[in-house]
C-alpha positions in Angstrom: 0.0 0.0 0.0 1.1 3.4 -0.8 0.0 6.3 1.1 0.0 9.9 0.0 -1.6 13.7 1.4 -1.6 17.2 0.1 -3.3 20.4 0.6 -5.6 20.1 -2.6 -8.5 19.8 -3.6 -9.5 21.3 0.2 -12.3 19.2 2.2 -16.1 20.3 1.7 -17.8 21.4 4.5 -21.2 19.9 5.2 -23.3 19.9 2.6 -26.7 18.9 1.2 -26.2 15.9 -1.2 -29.9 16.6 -3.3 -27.6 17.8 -6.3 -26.7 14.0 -6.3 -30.2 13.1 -5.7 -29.7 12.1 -2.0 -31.8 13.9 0.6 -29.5 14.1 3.2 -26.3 16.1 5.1 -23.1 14.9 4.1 -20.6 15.6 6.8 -16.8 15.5 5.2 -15.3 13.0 7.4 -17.8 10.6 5.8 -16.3 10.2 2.6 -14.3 8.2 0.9 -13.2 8.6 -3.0 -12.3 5.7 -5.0 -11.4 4.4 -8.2 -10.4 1.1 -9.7 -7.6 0.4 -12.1 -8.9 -3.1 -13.8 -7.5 -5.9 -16.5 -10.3 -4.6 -18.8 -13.0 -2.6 -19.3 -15.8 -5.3 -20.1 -16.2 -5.8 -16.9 -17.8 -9.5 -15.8 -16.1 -12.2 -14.0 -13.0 -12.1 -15.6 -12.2 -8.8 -15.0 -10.5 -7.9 -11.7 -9.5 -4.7 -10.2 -5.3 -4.9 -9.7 -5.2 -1.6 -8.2 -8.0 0.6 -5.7 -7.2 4.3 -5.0 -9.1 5.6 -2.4 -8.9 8.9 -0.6 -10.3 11.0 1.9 -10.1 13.8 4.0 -8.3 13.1 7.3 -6.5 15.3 9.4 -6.9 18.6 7.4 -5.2 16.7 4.8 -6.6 15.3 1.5 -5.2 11.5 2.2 -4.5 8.9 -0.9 -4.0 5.5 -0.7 -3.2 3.1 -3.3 -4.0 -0.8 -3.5 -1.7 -2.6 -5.7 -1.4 -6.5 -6.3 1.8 -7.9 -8.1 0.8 -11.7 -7.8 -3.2 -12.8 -8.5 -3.1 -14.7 -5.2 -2.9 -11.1 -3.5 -6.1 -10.1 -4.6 -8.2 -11.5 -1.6 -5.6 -9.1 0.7 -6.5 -6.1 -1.1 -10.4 -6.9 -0.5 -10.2 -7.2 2.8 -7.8 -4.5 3.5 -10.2 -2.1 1.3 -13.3 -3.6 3.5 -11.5 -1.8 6.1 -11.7 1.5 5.2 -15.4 1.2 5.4 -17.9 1.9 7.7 -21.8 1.6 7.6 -22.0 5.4 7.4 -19.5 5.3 4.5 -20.4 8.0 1.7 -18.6 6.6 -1.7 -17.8 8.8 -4.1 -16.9 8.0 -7.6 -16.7 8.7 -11.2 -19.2 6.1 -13.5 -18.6 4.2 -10.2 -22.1 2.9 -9.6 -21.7 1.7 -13.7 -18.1 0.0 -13.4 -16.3 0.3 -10.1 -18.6 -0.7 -7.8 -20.3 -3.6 -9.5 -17.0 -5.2 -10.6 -15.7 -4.8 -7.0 -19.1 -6.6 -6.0 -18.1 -9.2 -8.2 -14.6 -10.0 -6.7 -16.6 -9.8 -3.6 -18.8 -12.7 -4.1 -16.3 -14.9 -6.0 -13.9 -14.8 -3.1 -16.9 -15.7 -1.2 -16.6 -12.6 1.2 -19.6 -10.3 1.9 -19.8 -6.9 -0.2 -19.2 -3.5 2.2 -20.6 -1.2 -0.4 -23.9 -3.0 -0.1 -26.4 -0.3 1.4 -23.4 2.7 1.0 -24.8 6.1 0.2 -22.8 6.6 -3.4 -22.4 10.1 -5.1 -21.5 9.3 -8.6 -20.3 12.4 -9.7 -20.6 11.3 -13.9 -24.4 12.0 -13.3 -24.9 15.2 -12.3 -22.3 16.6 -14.4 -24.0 15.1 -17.1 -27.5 17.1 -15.7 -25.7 20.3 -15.7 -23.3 20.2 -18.8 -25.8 18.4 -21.0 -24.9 19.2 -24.8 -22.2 21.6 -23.4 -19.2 19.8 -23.8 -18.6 17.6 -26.0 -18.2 14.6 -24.0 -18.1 14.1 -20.2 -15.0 12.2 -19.8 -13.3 13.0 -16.5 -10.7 14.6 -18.5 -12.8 16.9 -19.8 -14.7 17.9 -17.0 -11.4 18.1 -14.9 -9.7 20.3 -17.8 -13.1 22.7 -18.0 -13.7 22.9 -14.3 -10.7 22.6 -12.8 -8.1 23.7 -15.1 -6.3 20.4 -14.8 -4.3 19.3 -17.8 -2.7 16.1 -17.7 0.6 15.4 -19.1 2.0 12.1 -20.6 -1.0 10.5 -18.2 -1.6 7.2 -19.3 -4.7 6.4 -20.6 -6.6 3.9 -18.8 -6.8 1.6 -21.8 -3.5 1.0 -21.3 -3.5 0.1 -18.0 -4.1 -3.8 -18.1 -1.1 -3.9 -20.7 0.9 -2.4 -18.1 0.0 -4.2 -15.3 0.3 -7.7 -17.3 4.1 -6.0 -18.9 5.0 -6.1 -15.0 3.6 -9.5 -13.9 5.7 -11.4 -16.8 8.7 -9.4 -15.9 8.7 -6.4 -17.5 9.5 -2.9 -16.6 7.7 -0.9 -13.4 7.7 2.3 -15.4 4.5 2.2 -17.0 2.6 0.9 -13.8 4.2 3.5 -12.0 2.1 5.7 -14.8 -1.0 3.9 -13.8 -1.0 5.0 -10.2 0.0 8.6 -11.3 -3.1 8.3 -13.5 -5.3 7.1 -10.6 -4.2 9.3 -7.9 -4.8 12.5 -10.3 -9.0 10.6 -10.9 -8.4 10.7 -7.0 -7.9 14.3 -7.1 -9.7 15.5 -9.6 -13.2 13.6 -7.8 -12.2 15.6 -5.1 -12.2 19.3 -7.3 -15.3 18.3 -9.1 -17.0 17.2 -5.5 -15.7 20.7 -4.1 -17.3 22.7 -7.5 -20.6 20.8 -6.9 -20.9 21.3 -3.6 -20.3 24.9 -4.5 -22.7 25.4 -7.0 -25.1 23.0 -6.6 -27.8 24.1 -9.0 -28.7 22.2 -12.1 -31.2 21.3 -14.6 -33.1 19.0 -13.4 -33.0 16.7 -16.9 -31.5 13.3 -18.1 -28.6 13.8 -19.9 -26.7 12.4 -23.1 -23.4 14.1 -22.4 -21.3 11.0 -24.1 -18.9 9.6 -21.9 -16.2 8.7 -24.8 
């Protein structure tokens, strides 16, 4: 596990969650950001998460932490120790999580016969109310885009996340660390960036209330 904190993006306060469609208070400390880096992006049974990022906001800090297995018989390890990091008041927050990351970490869940913590979580998935408010804007709603028009964030030599599983395989069969190394700079920058978008919502809350068909590709 690797374990990261910085000064940005700067923790919420309190705030009213209804922009996410969830009629509650969200206090801060209840958070907890993740993303998935996975062997493809079909998702099903063969598909396996090799590396969580998670983060939160702990000690007036915005805190990272990275799962990362290097053998396939380490994957039950990085379950549990994710399991950890929740509580029953856990607030998940994501981007197309409830779509990808969440129902493929399900999955893993059940096949190493464990019982799923995000079952009954509170999840803000951020994808969809960006895609209420910047419907027909933009011109997709990648999280590259909405990073680069919110948030002024422009990656640099990031490696795209179709890449990722060639990376992580390179490494398994021997090869160099570099590119994975580019995976977790990839997913600790989705880390971030959930965290800035979070922030801007939070905000700015108000939206159209519409469904929307802001692409994500």
């Amino acid at each position: 596990m690797s374990e990261i904190s910085g000064v940005w993006p700067p923790s919420p306060a309190t705030f009213d969650a209804s922009f996410a469609r969830i009629s509650e208070k969200i206090e801060p400390e209840r958070l907890l950001l993740f993303d998935t880096e996975t062997t493809g992006l079909a998702g099903g049974t063969g598909t396996r998460a090799f590396m969580i990022g998670v983060a939160d906001w702990h000690q007036g800090l915005f805190r990272e932490r990275q799962l990362l297995i290097t053998t396939l018989a380490a994957e039950t390890a990085m379950l549990d120790c994710f399991a950890s990091w929740l509580r029953p008041d856990t607030v998940l927050v994501s981007y197309n999580g409830k779509s990808y990351d969440s129902p493929l970490l399900k999955t893993r869940f059940r096949l190493h016969q464990r019982s799923c913590p995000l079952t009954g979580l509170l999840h803000i998935d951020l994808l969809h109310p960006v895609r209420r408010r910047w419907r027909g804007v933009w011109e997709n709603c990648r999280l590259a885009t909405v990073e680069r028009q919110l948030l002024q964030v422009v990656r640099e030599d990031d490696l795209p996340g179709a890449e990722a599983p060639a990376a992580w395989l390179g490494f398994l069969r021997g090869g160099s660390a570099a590119p994975l190394h580019r995976v977790a700079q990839h997913n600790s920058q989705d880390l971030r960036s959930l965290g800035g978008v979070l922030n801007h919502l939070v905000i700015d809350p108000l939206a159209p209330d519409v469904a929307g068909t802001c692409a994500l590709g």
